[in-house]
C-alpha positions, -999 to 999 in steps of 0.1 A, spaced: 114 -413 -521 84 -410 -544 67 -381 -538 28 -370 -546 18 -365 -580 -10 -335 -586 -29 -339 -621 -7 -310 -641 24 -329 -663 45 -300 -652 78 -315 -631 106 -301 -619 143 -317 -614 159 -306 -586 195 -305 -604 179 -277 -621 169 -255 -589 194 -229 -586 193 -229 -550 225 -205 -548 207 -180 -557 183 -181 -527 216 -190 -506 226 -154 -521 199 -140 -506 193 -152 -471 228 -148 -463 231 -136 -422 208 -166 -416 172 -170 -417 151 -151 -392 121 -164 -370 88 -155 -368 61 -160 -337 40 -191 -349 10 -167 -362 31 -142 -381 32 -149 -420 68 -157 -433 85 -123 -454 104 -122 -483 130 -138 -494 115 -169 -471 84 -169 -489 104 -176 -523 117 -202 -507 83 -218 -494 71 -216 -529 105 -236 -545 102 -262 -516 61 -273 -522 67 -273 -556 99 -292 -555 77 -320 -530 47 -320 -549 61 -323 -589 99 -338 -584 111 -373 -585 137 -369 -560 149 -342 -536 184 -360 -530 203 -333 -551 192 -305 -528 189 -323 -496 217 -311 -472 209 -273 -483 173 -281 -472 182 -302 -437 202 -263 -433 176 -239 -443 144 -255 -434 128 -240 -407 96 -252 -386 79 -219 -392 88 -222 -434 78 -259 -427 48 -243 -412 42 -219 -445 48 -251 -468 18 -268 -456 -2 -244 -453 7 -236 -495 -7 -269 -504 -42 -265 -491 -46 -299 -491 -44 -320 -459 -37 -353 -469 -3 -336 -493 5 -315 -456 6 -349 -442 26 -365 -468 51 -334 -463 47 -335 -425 59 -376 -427 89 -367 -455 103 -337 -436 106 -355 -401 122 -389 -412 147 -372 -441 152 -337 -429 146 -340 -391 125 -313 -389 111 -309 -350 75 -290 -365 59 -259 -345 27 -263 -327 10 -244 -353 21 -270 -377 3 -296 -359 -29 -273 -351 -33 -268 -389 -30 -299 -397 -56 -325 -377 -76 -301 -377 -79 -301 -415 -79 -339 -414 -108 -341 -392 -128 -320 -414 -118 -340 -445 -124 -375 -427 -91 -387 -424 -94 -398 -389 -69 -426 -390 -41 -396 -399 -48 -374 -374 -43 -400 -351 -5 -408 -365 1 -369 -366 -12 -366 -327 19 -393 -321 40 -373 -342 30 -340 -322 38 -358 -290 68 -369 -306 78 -332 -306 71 -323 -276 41 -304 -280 4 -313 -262 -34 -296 -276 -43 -269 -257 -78 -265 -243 -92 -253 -278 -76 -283 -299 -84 -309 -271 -121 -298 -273 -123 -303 -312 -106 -333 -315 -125 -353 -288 -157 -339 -306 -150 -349 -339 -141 -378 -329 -166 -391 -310 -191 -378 -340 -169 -402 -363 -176 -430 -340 -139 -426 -332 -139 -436 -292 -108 -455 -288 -91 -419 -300 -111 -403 -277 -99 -417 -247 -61 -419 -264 -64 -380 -266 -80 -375 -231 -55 -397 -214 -26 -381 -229 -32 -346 -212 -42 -363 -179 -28 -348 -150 -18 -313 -177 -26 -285 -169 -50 -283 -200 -88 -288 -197 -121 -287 -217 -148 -268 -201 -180 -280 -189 -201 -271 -226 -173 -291 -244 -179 -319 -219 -214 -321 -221 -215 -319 -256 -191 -346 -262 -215 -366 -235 -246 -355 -260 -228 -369 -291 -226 -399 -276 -259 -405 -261 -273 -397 -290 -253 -425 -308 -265 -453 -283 -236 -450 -267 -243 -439 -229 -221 -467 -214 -188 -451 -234 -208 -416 -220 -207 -430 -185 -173 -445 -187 -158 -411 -201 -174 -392 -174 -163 -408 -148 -126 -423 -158 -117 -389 -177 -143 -359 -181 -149 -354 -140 -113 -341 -135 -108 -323 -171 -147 -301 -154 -170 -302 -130 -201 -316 -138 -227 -292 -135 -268 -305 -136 -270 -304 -173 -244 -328 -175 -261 -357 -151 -294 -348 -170 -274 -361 -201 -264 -391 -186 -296 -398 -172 -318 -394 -201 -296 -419 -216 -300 -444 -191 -341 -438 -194 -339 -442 -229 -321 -474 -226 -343 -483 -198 -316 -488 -173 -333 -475 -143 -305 -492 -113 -278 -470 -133 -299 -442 -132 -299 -443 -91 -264 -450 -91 -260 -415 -112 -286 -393 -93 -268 -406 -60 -239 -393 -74 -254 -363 -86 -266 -359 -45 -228 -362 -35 -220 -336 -56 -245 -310 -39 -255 -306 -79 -297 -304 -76 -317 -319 -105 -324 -298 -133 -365 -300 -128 -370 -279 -166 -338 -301 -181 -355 -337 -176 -388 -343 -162 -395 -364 -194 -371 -385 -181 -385 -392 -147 -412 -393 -160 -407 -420 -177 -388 -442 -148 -416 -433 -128 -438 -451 -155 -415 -485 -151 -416 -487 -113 -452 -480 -109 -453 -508 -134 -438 -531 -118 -454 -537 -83 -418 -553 -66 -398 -523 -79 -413 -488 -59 -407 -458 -60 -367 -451 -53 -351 -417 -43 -346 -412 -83 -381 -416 -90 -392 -392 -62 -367 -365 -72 -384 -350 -98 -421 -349 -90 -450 -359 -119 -468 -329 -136 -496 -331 -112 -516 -332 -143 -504 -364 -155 -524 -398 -140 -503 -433 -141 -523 -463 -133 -510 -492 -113 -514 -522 -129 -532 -550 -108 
């Protein structure tokens, strides 16, 4: 397999690895760690010969049974972690699962997308979040939250809903800021239709809505000008026994009131009359 290149000339044949010695010193077997706790000696020798085997080798064939013994998740774990560099952790990640069947930790998995998010490679987090399935392992609360963030800011919604429907019916959640927030992004990006269809296919069961995150919805729908969706949420904002935020959008009312005084065959609706005018503020009808 060819492996990644870094800039340095410096390469190291695995034929001249003198992996009995390390076998020398681990003997009694190879002791594991919580996720969190940093590998001791002699495994952290080991994590240093194993990146830079991967990163400046040809070929790991002539040391590949000792590694499908020794390697561990947790030194997996440490491995990635050495490179600092998402993209090689990935590379690793891939080259570890196919040729030394390597089932990786959660913490393995938490390092990594969430390194690749930050570095833009959005397509590879979503083949490690199959691979993380693939081991058994789902986001927790914390995770879940950041991915579906970042990847609504990335313009990223078909992952979005990829992530949120794999921990439907789990027993993890997002709370109600994470929610609206994710809801914000989106309205913000002209998107309140993937909003709306997140909210209510997904985001109702993960928390429930509270008024801030109607008044998101809704001031999208104003914006857009889409004053029938509008009812439809503020009816379901009534069925909720959630009351409109009067301080969080009277801007927006305001400006629904504005189109239906507008238009003579429109009226007022129970929207429009939820949220009273600043008594200050004078419409006229148009004749």
């Amino acid at each position: 397999m060819a492996l990644v290149s870094l800039t340095r000339p410096f390469r190291v044949r695995a034929s001249t690895i003198s992996i009995a010695r390390f076998h020398g010193q681990t003997q009694g077997g190879v002791r594991f760690y919580p996720d969190r706790e940093v590998i001791q000696n002699p495994e952290s020798w080991f994590v240093k010969v194993v990146s830079t085997l991967f990163v400046n080798s040809h070929s790991l064939d002539a040391c590949m049974n000792y590694l499908c013994e020794k390697l561990t998740s947790l030194i997996a774990f440490e491995v990635i972690k050495r490179f600092n560099n998402p993209k090689v952790g990935f590379e690793f990640l891939e080259f570890s699962r196919l040729n030394l069947n390597v089932n990786h930790c959660y913490s393995t998995y938490n390092l990594l997308m969430r390194s690749l998010c930050e570095m833009g490679y959005h397509d590879l987090v979503n083949i490690v979040f199959d691979y993380m399935g693939s081991d058994g392992h789902l986001p927790d609360s914390t995770l879940l939250g950041f991915l579906v963030t970042w990847m609504a800011q990335a313009s990223k919604f078909d992952m979005v809903k990829k992530v949120l429907t794999a921990v439907q019916g789990k027993e993890v959640r997002i709370n109600s800021f994470v929610c609206n927030n994710l809801l914000s992004v989106l309205v913000k990006q002209n998107q309140v239709h993937e909003a709306i269809y997140l909210f209510k296919e997904y985001l109702v069961m993960q928390s429930p809505p509270d008024a801030w995150t109607f008044n998101i919805l809704i001031r999208g729908l104003c914006r857009a000008g889409n004053v029938d969706e509008g009812n439809v949420i503020l009816k379901e904002m009534e069925e909720k026994r959630c009351k409109p935020d009067k301080a969080g959008m009277p801007n927006e009312a305001y400006r629904i009131r504005k189109m239906a005084l507008e238009d003579r065959n429109l009226g007022l609706s129970s929207f429009e009359k939820a949220i009273p005018l600043r008594t200050n503020t004078y419409i006229p009808v148009a004749v």
